[in-house]
N, CA, C and O atoms as a GROMACS GRO file, in nm:
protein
  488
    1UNK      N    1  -2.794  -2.951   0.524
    1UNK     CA    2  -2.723  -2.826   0.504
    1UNK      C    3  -2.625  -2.842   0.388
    1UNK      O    4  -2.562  -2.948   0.380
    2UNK      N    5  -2.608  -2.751   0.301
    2UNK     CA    6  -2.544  -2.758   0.172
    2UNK      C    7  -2.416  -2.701   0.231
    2UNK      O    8  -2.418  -2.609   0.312
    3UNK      N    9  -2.290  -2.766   0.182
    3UNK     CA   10  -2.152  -2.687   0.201
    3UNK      C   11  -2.113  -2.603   0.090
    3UNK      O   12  -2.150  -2.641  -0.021
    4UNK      N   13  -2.045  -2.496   0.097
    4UNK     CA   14  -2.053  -2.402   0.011
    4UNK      C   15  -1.920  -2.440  -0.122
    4UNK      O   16  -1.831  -2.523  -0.103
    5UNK      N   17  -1.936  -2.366  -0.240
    5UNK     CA   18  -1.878  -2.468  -0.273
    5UNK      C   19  -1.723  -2.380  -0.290
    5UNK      O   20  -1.748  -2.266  -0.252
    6UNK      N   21  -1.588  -2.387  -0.329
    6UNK     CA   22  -1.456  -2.375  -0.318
    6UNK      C   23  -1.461  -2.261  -0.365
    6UNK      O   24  -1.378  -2.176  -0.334
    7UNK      N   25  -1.559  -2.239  -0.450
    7UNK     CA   26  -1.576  -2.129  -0.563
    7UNK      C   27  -1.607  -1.969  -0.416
    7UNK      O   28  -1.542  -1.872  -0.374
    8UNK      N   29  -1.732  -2.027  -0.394
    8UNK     CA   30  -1.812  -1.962  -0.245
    8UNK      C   31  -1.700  -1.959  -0.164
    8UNK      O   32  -1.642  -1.852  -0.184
    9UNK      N   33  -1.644  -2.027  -0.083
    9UNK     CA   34  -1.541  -2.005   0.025
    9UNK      C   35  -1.422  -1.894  -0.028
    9UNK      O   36  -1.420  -1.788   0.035
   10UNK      N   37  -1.374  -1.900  -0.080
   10UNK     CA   38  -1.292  -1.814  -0.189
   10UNK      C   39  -1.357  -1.701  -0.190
   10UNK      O   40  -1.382  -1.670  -0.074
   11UNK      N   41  -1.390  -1.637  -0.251
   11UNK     CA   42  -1.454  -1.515  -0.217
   11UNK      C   43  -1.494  -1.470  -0.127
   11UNK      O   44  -1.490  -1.348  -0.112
   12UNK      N   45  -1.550  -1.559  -0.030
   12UNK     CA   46  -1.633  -1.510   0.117
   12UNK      C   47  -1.513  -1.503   0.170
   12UNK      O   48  -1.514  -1.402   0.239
   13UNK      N   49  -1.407  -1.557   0.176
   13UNK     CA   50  -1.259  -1.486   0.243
   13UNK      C   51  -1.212  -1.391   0.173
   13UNK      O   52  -1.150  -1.296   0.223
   14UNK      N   53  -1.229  -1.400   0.085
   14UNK     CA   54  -1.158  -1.281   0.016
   14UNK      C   55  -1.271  -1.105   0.134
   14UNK      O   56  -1.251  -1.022   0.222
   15UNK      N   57  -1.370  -1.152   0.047
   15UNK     CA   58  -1.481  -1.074   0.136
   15UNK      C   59  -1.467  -1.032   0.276
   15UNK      O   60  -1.490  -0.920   0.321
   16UNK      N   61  -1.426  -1.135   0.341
   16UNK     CA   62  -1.392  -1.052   0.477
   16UNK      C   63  -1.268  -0.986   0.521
   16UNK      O   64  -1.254  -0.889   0.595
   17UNK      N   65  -1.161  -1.076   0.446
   17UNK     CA   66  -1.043  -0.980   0.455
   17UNK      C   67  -1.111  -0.832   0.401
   17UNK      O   68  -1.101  -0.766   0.505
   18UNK      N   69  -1.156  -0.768   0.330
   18UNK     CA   70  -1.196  -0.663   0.292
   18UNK      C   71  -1.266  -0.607   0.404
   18UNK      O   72  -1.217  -0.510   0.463
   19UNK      N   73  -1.375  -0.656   0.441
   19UNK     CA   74  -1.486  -0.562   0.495
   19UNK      C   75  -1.368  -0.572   0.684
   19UNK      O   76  -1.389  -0.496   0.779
   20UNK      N   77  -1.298  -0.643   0.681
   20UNK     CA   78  -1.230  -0.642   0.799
   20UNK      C   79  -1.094  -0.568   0.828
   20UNK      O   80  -1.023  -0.592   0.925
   21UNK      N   81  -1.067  -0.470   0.729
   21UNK     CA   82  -0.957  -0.428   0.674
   21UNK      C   83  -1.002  -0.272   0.654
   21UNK      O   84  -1.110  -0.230   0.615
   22UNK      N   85  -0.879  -0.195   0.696
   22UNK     CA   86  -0.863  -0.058   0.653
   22UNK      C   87  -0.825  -0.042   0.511
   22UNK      O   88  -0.740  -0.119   0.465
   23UNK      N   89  -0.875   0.042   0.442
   23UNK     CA   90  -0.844   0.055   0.256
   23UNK      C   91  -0.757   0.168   0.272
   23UNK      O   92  -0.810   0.274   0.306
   24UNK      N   93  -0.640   0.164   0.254
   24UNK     CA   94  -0.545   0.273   0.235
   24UNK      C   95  -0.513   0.262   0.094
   24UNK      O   96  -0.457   0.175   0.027
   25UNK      N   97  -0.584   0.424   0.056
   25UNK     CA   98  -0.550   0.418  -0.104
   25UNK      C   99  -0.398   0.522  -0.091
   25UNK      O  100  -0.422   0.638  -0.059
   26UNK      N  101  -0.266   0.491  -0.111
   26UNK     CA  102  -0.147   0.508  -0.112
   26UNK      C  103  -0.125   0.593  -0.295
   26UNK      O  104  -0.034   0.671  -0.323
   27UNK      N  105  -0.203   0.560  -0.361
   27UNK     CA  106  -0.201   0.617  -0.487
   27UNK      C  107  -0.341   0.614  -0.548
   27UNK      O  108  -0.402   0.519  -0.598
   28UNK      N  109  -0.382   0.760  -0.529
   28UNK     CA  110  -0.475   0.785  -0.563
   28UNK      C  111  -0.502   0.803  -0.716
   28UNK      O  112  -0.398   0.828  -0.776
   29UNK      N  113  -0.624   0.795  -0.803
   29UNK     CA  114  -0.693   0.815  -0.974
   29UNK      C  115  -0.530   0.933  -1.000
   29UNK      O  116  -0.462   0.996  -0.919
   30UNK      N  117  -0.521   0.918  -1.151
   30UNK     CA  118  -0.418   0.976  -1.187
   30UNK      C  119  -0.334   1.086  -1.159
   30UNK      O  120  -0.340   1.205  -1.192
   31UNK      N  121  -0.211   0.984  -1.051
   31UNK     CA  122  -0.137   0.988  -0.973
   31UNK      C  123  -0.042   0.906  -1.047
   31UNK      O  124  -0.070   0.806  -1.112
   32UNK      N  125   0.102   0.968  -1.027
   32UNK     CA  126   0.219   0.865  -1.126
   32UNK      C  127   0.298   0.767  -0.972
   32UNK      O  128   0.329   0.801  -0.858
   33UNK      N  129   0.303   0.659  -1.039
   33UNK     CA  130   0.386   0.560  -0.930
   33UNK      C  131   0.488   0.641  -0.876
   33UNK      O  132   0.531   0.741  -0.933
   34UNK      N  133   0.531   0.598  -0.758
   34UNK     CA  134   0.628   0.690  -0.711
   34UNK      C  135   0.780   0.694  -0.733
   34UNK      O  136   0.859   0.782  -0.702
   35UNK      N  137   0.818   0.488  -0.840
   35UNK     CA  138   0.956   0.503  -0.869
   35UNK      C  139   0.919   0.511  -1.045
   35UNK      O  140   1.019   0.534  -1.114
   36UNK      N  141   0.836   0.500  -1.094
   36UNK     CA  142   0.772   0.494  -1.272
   36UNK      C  143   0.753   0.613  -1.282
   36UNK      O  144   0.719   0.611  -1.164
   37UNK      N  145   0.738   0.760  -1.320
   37UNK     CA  146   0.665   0.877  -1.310
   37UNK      C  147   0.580   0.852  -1.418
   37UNK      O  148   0.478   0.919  -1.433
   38UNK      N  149   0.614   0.756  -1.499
   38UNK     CA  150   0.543   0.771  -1.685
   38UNK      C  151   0.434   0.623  -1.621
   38UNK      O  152   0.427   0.522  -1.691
   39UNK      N  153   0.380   0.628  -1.525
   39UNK     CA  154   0.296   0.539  -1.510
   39UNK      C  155   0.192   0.558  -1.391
   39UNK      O  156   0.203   0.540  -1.270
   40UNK      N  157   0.078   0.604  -1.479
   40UNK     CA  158  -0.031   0.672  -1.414
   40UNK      C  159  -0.165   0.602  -1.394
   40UNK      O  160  -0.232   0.545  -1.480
   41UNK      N  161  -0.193   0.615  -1.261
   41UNK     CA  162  -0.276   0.547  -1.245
   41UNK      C  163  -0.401   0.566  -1.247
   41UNK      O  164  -0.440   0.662  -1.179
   42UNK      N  165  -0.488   0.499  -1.312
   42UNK     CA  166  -0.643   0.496  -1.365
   42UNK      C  167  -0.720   0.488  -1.310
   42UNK      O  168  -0.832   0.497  -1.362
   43UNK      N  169  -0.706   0.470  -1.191
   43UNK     CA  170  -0.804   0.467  -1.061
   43UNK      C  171  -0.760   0.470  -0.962
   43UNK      O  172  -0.646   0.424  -0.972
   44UNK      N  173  -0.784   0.504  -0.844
   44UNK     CA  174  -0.748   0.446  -0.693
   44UNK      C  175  -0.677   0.327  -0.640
   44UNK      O  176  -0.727   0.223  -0.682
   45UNK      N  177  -0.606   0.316  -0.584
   45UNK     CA  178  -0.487   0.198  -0.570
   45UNK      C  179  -0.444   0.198  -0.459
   45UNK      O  180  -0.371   0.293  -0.432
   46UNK      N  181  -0.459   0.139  -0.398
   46UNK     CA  182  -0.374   0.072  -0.295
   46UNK      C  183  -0.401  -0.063  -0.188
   46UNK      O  184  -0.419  -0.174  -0.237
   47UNK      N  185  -0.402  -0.041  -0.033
   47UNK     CA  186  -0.418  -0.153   0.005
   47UNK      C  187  -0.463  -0.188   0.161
   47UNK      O  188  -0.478  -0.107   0.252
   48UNK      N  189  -0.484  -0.352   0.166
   48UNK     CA  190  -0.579  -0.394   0.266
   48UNK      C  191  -0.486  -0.340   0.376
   48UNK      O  192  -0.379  -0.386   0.336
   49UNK      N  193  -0.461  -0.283   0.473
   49UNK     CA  194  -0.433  -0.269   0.632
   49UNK      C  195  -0.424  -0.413   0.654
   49UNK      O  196  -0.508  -0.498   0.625
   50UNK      N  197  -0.308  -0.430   0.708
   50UNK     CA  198  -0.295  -0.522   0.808
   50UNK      C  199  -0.310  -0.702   0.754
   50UNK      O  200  -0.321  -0.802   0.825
   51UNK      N  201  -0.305  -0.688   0.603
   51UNK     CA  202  -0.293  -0.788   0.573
   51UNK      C  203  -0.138  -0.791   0.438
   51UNK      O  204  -0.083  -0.697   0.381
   52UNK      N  205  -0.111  -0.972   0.431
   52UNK     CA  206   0.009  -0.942   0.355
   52UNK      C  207  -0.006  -1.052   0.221
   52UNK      O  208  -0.060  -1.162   0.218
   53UNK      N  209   0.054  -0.987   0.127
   53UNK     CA  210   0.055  -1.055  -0.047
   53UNK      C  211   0.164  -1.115  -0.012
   53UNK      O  212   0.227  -1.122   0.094
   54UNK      N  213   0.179  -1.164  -0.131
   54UNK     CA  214   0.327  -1.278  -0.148
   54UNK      C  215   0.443  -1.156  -0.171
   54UNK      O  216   0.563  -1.184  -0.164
   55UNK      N  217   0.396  -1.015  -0.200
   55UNK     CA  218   0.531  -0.949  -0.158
   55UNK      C  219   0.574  -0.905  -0.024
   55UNK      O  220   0.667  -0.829   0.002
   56UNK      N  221   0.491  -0.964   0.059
   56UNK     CA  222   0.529  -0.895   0.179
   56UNK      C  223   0.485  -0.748   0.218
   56UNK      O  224   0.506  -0.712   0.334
   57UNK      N  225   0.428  -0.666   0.131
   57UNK     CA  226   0.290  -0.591   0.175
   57UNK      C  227   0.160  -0.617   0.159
   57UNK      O  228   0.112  -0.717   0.106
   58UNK      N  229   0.086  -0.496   0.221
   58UNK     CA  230  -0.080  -0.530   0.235
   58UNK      C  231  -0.114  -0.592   0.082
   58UNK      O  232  -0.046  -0.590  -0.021
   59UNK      N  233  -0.267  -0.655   0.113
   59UNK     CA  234  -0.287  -0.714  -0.057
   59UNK      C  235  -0.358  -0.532  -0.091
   59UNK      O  236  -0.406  -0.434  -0.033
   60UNK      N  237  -0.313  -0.591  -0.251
   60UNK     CA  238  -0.354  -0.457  -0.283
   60UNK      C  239  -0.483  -0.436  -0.340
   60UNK      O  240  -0.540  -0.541  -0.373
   61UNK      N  241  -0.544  -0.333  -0.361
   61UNK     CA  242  -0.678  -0.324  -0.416
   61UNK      C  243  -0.724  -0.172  -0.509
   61UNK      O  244  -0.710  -0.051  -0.493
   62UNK      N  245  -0.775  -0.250  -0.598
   62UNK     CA  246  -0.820  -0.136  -0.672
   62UNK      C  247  -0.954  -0.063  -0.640
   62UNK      O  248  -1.044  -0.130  -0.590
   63UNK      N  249  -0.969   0.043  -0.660
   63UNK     CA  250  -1.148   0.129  -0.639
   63UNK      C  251  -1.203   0.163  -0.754
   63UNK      O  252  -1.166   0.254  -0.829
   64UNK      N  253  -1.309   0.074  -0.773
   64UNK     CA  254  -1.406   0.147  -0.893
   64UNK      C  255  -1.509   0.224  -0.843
   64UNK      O  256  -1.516   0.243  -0.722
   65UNK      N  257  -1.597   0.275  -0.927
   65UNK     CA  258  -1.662   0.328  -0.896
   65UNK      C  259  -1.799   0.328  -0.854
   65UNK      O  260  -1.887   0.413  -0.869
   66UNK      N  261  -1.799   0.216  -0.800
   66UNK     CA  262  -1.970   0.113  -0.699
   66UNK      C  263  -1.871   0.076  -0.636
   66UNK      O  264  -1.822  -0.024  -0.686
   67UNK      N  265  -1.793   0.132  -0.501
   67UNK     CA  266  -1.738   0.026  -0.416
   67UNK      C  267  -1.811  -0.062  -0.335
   67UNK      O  268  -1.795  -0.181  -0.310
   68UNK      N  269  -1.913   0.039  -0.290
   68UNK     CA  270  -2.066  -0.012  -0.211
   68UNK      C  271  -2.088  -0.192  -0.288
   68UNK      O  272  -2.141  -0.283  -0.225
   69UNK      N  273  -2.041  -0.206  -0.412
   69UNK     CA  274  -2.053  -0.349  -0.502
   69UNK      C  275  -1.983  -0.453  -0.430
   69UNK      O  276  -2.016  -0.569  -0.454
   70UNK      N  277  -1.902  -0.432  -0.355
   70UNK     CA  278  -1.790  -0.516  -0.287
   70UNK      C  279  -1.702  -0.557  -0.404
   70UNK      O  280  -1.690  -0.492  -0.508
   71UNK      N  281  -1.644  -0.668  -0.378
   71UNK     CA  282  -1.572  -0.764  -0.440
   71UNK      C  283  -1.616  -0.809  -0.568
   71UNK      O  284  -1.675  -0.916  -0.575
   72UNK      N  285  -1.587  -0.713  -0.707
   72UNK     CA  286  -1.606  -0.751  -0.813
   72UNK      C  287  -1.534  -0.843  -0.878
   72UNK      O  288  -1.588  -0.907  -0.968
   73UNK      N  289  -1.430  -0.862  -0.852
   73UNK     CA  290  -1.282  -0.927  -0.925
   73UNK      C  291  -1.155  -0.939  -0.870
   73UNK      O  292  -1.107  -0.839  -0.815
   74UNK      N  293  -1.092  -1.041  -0.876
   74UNK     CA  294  -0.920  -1.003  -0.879
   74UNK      C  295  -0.873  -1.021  -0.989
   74UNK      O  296  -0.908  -1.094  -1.082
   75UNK      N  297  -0.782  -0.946  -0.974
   75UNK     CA  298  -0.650  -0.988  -1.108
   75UNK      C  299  -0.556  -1.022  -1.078
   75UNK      O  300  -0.501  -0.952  -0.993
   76UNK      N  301  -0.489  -1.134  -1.121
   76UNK     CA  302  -0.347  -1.187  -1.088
   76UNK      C  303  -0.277  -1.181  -1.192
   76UNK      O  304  -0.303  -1.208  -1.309
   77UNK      N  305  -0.178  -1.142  -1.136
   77UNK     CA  306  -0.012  -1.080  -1.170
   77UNK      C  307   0.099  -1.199  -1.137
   77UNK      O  308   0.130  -1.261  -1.035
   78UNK      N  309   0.131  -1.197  -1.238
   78UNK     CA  310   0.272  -1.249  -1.252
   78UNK      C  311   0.393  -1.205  -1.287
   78UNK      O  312   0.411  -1.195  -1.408
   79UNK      N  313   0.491  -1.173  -1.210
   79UNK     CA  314   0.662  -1.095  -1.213
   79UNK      C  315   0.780  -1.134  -1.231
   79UNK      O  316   0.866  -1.126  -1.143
   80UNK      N  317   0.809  -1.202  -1.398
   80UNK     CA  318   0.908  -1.230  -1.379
   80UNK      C  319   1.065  -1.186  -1.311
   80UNK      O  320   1.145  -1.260  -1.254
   81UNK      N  321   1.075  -1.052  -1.337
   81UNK     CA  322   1.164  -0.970  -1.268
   81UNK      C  323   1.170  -1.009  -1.057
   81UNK      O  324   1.266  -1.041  -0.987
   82UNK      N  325   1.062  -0.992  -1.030
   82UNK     CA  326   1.036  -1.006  -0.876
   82UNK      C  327   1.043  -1.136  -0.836
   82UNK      O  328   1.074  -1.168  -0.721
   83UNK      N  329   1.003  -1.254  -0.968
   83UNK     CA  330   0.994  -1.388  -0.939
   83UNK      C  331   0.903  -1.416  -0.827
   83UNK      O  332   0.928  -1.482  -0.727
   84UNK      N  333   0.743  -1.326  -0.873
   84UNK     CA  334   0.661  -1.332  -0.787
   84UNK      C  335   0.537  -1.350  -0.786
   84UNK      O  336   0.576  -1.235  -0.806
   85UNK      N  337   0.418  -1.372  -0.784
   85UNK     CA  338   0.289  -1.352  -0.795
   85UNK      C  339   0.201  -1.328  -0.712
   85UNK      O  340   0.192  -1.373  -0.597
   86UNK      N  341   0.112  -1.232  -0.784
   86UNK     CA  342  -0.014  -1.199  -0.661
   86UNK      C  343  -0.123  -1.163  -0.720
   86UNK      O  344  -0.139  -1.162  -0.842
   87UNK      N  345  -0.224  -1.122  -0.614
   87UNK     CA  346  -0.338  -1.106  -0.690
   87UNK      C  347  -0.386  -0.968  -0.600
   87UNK      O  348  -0.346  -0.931  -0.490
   88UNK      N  349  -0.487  -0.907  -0.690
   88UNK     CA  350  -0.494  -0.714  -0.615
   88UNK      C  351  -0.657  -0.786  -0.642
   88UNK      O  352  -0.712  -0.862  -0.721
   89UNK      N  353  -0.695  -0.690  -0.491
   89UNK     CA  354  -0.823  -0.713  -0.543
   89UNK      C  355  -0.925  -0.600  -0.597
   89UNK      O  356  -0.905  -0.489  -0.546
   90UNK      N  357  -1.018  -0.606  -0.681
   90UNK     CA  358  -1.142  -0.496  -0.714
   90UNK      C  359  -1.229  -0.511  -0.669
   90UNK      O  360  -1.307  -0.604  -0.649
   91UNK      N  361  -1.220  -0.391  -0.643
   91UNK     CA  362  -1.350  -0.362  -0.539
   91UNK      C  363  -1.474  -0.281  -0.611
   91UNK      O  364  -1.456  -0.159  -0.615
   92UNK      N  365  -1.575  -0.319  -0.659
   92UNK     CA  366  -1.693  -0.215  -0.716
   92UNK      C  367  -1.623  -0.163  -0.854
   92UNK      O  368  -1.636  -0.048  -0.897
   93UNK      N  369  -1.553  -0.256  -0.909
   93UNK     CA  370  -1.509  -0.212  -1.080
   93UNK      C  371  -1.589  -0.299  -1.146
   93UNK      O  372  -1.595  -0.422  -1.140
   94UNK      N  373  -1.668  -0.199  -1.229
   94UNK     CA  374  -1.734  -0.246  -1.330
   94UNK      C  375  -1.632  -0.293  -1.445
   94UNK      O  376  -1.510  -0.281  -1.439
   95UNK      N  377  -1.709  -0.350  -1.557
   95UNK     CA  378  -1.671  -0.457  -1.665
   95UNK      C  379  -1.531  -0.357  -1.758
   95UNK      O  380  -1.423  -0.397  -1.799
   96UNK      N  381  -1.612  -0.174  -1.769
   96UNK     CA  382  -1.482  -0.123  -1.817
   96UNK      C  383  -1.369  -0.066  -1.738
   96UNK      O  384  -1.262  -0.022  -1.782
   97UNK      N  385  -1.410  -0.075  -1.610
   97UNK     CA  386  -1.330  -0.021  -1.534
   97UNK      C  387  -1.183  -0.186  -1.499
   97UNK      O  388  -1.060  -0.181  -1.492
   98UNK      N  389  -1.278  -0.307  -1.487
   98UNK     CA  390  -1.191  -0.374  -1.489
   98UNK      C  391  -1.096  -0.390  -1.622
   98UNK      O  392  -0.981  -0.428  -1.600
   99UNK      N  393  -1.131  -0.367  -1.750
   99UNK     CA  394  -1.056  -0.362  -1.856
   99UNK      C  395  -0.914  -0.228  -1.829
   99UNK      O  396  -0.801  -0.234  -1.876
  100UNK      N  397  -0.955  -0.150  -1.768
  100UNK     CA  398  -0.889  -0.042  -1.784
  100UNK      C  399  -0.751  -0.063  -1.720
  100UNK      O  400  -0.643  -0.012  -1.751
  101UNK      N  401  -0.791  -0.172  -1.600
  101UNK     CA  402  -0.724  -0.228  -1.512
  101UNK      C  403  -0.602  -0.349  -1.584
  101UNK      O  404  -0.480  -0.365  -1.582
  102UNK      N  405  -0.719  -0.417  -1.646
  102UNK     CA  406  -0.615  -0.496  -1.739
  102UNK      C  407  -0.526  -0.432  -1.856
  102UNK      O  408  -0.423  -0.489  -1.892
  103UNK      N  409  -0.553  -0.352  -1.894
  103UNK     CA  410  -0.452  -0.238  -2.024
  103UNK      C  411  -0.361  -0.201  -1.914
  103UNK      O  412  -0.241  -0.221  -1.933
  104UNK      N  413  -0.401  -0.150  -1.802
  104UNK     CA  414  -0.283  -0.079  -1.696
  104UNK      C  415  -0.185  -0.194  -1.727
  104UNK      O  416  -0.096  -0.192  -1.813
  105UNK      N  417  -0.212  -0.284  -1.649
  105UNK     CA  418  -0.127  -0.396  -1.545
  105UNK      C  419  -0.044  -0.446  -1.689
  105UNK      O  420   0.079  -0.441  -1.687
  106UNK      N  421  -0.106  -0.490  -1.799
  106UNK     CA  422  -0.052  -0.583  -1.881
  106UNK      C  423   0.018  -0.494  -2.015
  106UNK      O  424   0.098  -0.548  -2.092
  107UNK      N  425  -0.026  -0.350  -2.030
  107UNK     CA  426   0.031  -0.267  -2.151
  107UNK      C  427   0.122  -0.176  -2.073
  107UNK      O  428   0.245  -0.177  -2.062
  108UNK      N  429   0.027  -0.093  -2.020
  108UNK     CA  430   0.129   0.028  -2.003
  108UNK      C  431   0.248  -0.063  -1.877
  108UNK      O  432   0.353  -0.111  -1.921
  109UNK      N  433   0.222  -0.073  -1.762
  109UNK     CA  434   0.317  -0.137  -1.664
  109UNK      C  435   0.388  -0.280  -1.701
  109UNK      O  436   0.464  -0.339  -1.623
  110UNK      N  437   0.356  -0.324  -1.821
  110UNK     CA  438   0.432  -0.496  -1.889
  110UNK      C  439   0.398  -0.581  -1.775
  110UNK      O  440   0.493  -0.658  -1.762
  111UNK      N  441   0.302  -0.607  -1.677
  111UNK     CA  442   0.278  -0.684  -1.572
  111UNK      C  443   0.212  -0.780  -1.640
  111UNK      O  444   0.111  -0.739  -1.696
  112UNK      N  445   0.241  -0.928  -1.655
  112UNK     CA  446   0.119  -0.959  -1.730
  112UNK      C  447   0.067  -1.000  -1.646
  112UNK      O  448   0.118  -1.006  -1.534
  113UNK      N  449  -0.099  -1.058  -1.685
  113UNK     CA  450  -0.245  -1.018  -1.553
  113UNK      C  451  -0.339  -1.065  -1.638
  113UNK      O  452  -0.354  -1.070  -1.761
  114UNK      N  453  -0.417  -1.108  -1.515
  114UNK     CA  454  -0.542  -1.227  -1.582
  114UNK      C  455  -0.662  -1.134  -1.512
  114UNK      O  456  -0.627  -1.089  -1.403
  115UNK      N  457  -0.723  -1.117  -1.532
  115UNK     CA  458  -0.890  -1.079  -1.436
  115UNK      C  459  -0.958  -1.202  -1.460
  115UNK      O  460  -0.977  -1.259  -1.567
  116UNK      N  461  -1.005  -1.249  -1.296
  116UNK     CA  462  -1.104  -1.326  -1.260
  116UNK      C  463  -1.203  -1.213  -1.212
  116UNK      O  464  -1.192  -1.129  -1.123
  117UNK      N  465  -1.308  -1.243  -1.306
  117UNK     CA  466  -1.474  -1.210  -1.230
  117UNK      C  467  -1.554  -1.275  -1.162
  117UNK      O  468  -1.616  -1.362  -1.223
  118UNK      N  469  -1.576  -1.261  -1.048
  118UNK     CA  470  -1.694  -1.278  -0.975
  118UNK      C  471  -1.832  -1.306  -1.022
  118UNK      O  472  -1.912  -1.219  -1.055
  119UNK      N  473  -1.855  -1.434  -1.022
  119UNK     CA  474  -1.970  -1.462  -1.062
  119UNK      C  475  -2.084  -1.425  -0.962
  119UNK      O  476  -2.084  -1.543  -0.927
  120UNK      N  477  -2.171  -1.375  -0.893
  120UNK     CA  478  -2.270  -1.376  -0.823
  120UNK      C  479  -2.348  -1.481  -0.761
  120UNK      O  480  -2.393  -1.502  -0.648
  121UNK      N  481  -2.348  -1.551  -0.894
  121UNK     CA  482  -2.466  -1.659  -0.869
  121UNK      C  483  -2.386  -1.818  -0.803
  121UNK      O  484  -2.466  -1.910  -0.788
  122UNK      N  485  -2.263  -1.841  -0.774
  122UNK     CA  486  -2.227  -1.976  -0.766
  122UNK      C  487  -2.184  -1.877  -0.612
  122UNK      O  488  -2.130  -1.932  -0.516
   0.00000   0.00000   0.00000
């Protein structure tokens, strides 16, 4: 029996926190943050039910448009202000939808943010 490898385990948790989780989108496709007004959001946003980020709410997650895709990506965020980091996850965002995600997080909101993609095949 082959053990899966760190890469596989990682995602397959990520994966079930999801499929085991209520998606409360709290800010829906362009919708302005609720303390930013000049910061609008590009897609669907919000988060896992019942689970918690390093801020102490649900992890958060974005909606593209194949959610049916599962777990396309995360992006991790780093806050100097919050002195914090986390990672949101995407769900069914394609390649421009995850870009759109990265211009959000890292231009318009100054969050800076990495996207990890999901490889399929490992």
């Amino acid at each position: 029996m082959m053990l899966p490898t760190d890469q596989q385990r990682f995602w397959e948790t990520i994966d079930t926190l999801v499929v085991s989780s209520r998606i409360v989108i709290d800010r829906p496709r362009q919708t302005p943050h609720p303390r930013f007004p000049d910061l609008i959001y590009p897609l669907d946003y919000g988060y896992l039910d019942g689970t918690t980020a390093g801020d102490g709410d649900g992890i958060d997650v974005w909606i593209g448009s194949e959610p049916d895709a599962g777990v396309t990506a995360i992006a991790c965020t780093a806050d100097i202000i919050k002195r914090d980091a986390e990672i949101k996850v995407l769900l069914g965002c394609d390649a421009g939808e995850q870009a759109t995600i990265s211009h959000f997080l890292n231009v318009v909101a100054d969050l800076p943010c990495i996207i990890l993609v999901r490889n399929r095949e490992t």
